[in-house]
C-alpha positions as CSV (number, residue, x, y, z in Angstrom):
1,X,0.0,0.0,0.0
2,X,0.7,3.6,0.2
3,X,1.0,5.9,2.7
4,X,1.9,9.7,4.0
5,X,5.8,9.0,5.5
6,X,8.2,11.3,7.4
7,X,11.6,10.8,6.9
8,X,13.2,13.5,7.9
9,X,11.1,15.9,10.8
10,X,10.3,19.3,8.8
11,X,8.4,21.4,6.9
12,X,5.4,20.5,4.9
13,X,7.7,18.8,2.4
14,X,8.9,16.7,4.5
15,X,5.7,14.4,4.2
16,X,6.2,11.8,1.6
17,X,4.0,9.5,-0.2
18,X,5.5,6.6,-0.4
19,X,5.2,2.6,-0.9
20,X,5.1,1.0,2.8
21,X,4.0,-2.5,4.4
22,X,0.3,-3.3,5.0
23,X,-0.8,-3.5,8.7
24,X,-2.0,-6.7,9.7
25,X,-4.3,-6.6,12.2
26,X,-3.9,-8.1,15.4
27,X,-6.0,-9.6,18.2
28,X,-9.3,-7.4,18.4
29,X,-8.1,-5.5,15.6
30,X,-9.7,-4.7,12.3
31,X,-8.4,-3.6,8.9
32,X,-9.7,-0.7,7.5
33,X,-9.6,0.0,3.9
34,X,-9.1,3.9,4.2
35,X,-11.6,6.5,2.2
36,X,-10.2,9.5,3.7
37,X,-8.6,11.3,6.7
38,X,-8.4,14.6,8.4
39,X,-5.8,16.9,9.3
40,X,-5.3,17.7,13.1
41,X,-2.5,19.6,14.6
42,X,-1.5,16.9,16.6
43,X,-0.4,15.5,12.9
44,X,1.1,18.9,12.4
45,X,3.7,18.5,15.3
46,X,4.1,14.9,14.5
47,X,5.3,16.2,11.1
48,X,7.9,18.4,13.2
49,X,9.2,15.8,15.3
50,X,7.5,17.6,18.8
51,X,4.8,14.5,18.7
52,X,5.9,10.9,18.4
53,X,3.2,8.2,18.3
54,X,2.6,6.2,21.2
55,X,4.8,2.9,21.3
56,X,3.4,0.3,19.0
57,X,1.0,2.5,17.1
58,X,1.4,3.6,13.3
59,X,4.6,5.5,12.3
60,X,2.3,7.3,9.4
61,X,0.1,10.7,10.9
62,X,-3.6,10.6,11.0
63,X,-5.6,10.3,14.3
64,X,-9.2,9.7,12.5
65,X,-10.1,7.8,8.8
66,X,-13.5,6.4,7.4
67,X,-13.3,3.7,5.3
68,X,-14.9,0.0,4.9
69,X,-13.3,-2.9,6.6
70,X,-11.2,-5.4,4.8
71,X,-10.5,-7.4,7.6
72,X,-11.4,-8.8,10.8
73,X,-8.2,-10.2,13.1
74,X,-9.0,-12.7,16.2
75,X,-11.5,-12.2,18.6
76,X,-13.5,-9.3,16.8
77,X,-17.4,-9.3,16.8
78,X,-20.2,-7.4,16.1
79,X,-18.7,-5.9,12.5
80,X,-18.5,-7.8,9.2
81,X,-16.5,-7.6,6.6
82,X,-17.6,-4.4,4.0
83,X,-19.2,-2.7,6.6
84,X,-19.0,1.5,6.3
85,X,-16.9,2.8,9.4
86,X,-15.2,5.7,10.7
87,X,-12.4,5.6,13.4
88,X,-10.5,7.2,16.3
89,X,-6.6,6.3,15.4
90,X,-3.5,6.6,17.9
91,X,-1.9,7.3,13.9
92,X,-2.0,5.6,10.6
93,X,-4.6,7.6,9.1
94,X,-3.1,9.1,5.9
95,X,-2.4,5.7,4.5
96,X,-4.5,3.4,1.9
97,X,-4.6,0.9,4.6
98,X,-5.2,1.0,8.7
99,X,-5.3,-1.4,11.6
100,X,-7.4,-0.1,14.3
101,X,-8.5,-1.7,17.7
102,X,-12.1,-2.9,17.3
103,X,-13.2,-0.3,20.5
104,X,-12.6,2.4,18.7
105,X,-14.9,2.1,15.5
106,X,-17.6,3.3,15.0
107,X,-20.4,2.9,12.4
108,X,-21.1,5.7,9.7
109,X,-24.2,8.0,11.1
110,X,-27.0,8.0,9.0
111,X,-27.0,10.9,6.8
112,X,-23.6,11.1,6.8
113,X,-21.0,10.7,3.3
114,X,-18.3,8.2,4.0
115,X,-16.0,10.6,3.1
116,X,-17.0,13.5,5.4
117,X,-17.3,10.8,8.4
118,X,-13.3,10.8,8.2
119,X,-14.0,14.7,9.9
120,X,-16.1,13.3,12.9
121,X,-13.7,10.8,15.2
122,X,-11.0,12.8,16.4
123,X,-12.9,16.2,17.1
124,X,-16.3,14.5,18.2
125,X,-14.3,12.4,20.7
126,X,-12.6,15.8,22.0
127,X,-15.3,17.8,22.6
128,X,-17.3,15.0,24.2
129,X,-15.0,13.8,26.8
130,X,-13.8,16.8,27.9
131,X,-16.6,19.0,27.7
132,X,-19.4,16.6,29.0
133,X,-17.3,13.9,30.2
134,X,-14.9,15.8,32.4
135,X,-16.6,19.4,32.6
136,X,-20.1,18.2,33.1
137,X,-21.9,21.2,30.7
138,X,-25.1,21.6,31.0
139,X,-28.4,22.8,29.9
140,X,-28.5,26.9,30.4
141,X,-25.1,26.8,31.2
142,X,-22.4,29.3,29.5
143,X,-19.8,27.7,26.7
144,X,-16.3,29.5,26.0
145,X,-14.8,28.1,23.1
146,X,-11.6,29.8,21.9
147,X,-10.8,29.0,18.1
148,X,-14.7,28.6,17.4
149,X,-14.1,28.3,13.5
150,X,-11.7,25.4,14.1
151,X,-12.8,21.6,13.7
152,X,-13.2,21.2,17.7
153,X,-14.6,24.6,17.7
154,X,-17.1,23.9,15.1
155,X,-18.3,20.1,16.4
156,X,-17.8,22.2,20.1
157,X,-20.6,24.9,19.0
158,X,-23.2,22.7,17.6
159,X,-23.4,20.1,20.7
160,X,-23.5,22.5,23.4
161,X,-25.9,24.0,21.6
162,X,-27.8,20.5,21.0
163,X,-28.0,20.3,24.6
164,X,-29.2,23.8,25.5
165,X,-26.2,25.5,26.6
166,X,-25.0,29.4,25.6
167,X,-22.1,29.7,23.4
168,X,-19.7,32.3,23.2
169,X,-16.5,32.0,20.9
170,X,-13.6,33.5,19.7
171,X,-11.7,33.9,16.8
172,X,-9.8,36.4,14.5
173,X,-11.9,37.0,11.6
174,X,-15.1,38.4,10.9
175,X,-16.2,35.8,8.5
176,X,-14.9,32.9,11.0
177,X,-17.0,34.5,13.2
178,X,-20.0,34.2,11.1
179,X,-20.0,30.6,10.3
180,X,-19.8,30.2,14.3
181,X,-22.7,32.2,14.3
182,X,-24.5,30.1,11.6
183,X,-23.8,27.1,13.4
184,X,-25.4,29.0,16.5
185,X,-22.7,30.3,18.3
186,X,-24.2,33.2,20.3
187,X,-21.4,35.4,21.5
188,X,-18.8,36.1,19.1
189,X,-15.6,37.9,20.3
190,X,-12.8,38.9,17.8
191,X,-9.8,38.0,19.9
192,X,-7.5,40.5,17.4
193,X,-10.1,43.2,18.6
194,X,-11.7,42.6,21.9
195,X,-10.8,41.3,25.2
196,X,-12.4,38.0,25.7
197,X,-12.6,38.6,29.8
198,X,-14.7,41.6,29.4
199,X,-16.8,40.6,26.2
200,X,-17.9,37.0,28.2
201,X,-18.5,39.1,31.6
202,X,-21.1,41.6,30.0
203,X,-22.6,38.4,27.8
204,X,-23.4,36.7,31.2
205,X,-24.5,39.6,33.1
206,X,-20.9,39.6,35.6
207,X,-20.8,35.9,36.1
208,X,-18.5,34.8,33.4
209,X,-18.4,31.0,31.7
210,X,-19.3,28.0,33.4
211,X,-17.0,26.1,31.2
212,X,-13.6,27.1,29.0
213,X,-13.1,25.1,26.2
214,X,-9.0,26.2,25.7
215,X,-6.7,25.2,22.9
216,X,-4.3,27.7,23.9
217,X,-2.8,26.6,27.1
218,X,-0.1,29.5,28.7
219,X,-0.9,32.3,26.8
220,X,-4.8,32.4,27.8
221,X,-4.2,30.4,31.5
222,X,-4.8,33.6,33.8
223,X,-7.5,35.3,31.5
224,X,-9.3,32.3,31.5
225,X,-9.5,32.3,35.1
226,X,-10.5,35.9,34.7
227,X,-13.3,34.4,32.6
228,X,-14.3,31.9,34.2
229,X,-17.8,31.8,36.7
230,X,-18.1,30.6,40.2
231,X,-17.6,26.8,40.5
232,X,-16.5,26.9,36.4
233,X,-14.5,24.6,34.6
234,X,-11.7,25.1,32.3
235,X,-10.3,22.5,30.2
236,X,-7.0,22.5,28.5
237,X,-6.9,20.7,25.6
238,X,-4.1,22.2,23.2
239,X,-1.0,24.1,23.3
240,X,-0.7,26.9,20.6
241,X,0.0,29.6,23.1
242,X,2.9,27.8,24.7
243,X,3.0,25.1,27.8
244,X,4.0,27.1,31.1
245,X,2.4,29.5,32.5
246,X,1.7,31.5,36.0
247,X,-1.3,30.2,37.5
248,X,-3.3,32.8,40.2
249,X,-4.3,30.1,43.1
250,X,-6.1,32.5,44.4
251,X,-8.4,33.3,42.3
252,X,-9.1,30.1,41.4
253,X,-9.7,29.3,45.1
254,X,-12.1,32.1,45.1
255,X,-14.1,31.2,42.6
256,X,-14.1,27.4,43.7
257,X,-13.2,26.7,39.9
258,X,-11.4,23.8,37.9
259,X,-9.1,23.2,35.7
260,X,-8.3,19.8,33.8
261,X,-5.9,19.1,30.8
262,X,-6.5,16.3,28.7
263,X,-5.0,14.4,25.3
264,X,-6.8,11.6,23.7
265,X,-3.9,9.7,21.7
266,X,-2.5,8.0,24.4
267,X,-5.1,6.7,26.2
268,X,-5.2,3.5,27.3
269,X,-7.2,1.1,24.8
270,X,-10.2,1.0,27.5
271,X,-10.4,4.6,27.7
272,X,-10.4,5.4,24.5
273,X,-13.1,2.6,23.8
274,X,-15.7,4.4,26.9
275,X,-15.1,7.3,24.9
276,X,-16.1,6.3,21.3
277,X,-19.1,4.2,23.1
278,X,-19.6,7.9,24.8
279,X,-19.9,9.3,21.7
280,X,-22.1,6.5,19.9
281,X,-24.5,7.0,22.2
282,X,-25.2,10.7,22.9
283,X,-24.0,12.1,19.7
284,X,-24.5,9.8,17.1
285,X,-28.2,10.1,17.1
286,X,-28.2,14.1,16.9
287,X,-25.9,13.6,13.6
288,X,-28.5,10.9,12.0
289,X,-31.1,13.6,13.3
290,X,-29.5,16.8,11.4
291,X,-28.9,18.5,14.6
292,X,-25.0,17.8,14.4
293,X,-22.9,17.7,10.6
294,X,-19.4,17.7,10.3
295,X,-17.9,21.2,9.1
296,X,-15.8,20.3,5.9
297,X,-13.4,23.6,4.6
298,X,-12.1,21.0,1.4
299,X,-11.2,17.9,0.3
300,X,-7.3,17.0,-1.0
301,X,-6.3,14.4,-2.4
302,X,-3.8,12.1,0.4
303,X,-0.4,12.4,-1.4
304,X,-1.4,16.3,-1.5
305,X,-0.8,16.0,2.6
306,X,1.9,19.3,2.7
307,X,-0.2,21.7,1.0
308,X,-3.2,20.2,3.6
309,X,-0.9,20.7,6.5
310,X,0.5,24.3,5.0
311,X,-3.3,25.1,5.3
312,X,-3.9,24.1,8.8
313,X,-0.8,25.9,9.9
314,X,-1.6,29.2,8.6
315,X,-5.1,28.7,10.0
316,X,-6.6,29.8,6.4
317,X,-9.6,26.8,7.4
318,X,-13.0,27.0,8.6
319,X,-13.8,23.2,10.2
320,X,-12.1,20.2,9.0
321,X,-9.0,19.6,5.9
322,X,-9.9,15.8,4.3
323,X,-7.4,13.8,2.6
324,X,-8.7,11.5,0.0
325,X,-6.9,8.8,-0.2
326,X,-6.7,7.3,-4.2
């Protein structure tokens, strides 16, 4: 088969389609014929050599695909042989050809293309276990999620609006901004323009957000405290605004507030499989019921992975980059 390689860490260029081994699966494994993947920024450090995959999973990037299966190893049941899937990956993604542990499929959603599906693993599995899973949001409940136009930010909007919740987002454009809104964000803050503390703060009457979805990490740690309401709950997912920061324990004390940081690729096996089952069951029927759709910016073809990742880096994307594999 063929697959997206790194030989040397680098640039865009350094991604290489090349000739490689098929995977074989293994014990509670299945093969998945790939249809397409998605570019993540995980796959963007992995392609600069700050983000090696976990030991024993796939060399290639890629952290979601759809595809059909090819082939079942030992001890898998419940799928067959054809059947239409999509999948969270630990890496492997941007190759013809994937082995994936059998916990962490997932069927197609009705109404879904099997090629948009490859935008729905990674970001769906995200934004569930860390904004319902760890967070707890709730109905009538305030949402912050910085980079709204992004493919967490997107999938982030539309279920915490699915479940009643306010949403406020940030991001740097005015037209970024207005997809968020069309997705039914309700509070849209241009970060390059306004100051996120005070724009959330008069949104919410004083109280600030019950919950901080962050992709930013140092850069945004004290303002997001800043933000945040009494007893709220920021989660630290990504980051893009560097990894150390000064933390006010005081305030946070004050407002009797949390803060968790998570990362899905290295989960153990079991934990990623609660989450996909998570997902299957709370979100899955909002997708087959049009409340939830994958955000799609464009489609590549998969050997056209550096001017995909190019994209994603200069953040010139609304939603989700697919590569197509041929």
């Amino acid at each position: 088969m063929y697959a997206i390689t790194i030989p040397e860490p680098g640039g865009p260029e350094a991604l290489v389609w090349d000739e490689v081994p098929d995977p074989v699966p293994g014990e509670g494994e299945v093969l998945v014929e790939v249809v397409a993947s998605a570019v993540n920024r995980a796959d963007v450090l992995q392609r600069q050599g700050f983000y090696d995959p976990p030991p024993g999973a796939s060399p290639h990037p890629g952290l979601e695909c759809s595809g059909r299966i090819a082939a079942l190893g030992t001890g898998v049941s419940g799928w067959t042989v054809g059947d239409p899937v999509c999948a969270l990956l630990a890496g492997g993604g941007y190759a013809q050809k994937v082995a994936v542990p059998a916990g962490q499929l997932l069927p197609v959603p009705e109404g879904v293309d099997l090629t948009r599906a490859a935008a729905l693993p990674e970001v769906v599995s995200t934004v569930w276990s860390n904004v319902f899973m760890v967070a707890h949001l709730r109905p009538g409940e305030t949402l912050l999620v910085h980079g709204g136009s992004s493919g967490i930010g997107t999938m982030a909007i539309q279920l915490a609006k699915a479940v009643g919740a306010k949403v406020a987002v940030t991001a740097g454009t005015k037209e970024k901004l207005d997809r968020c809104a069309e997705l039914g964000a309700d509070v849209l803050i241009n970060y390059r323009e306004q100051d996120f503390v005070e724009e959330i703060r008069q949104a919410t009457g004083g109280a600030g957000a019950d919950v901080i979805l962050d992709n930013m990490g140092a850069k945004y740690l004290d303002r997001n405290v800043q933000a945040l309401a009494v007893n709220g709950r920021l989660a630290i997912i990504g980051m893009q605004g560097g990894a150390k920061g000064e933390l006010n324990i005081g305030a946070l004390l004050g407002k009797r507030a949390a803060i968790s940081a998570t990362s899905l690729r290295a989960r153990p096996l079991d934990e990623k499989a609660a989450i996909v089952a998570a997902v299957r069951e709370h979100v899955w029927p909002l997708l087959a019921a049009g409340h939830v759709r994958p955000v799609v910016d464009r489609e590549l073809p998969m050997p056209q992975a550096a001017e995909a990742h190019r994209l994603v880096e200069e953040s010139g994307h609304i939603g989700k980059v697919l590569l197509v594999a041929p």
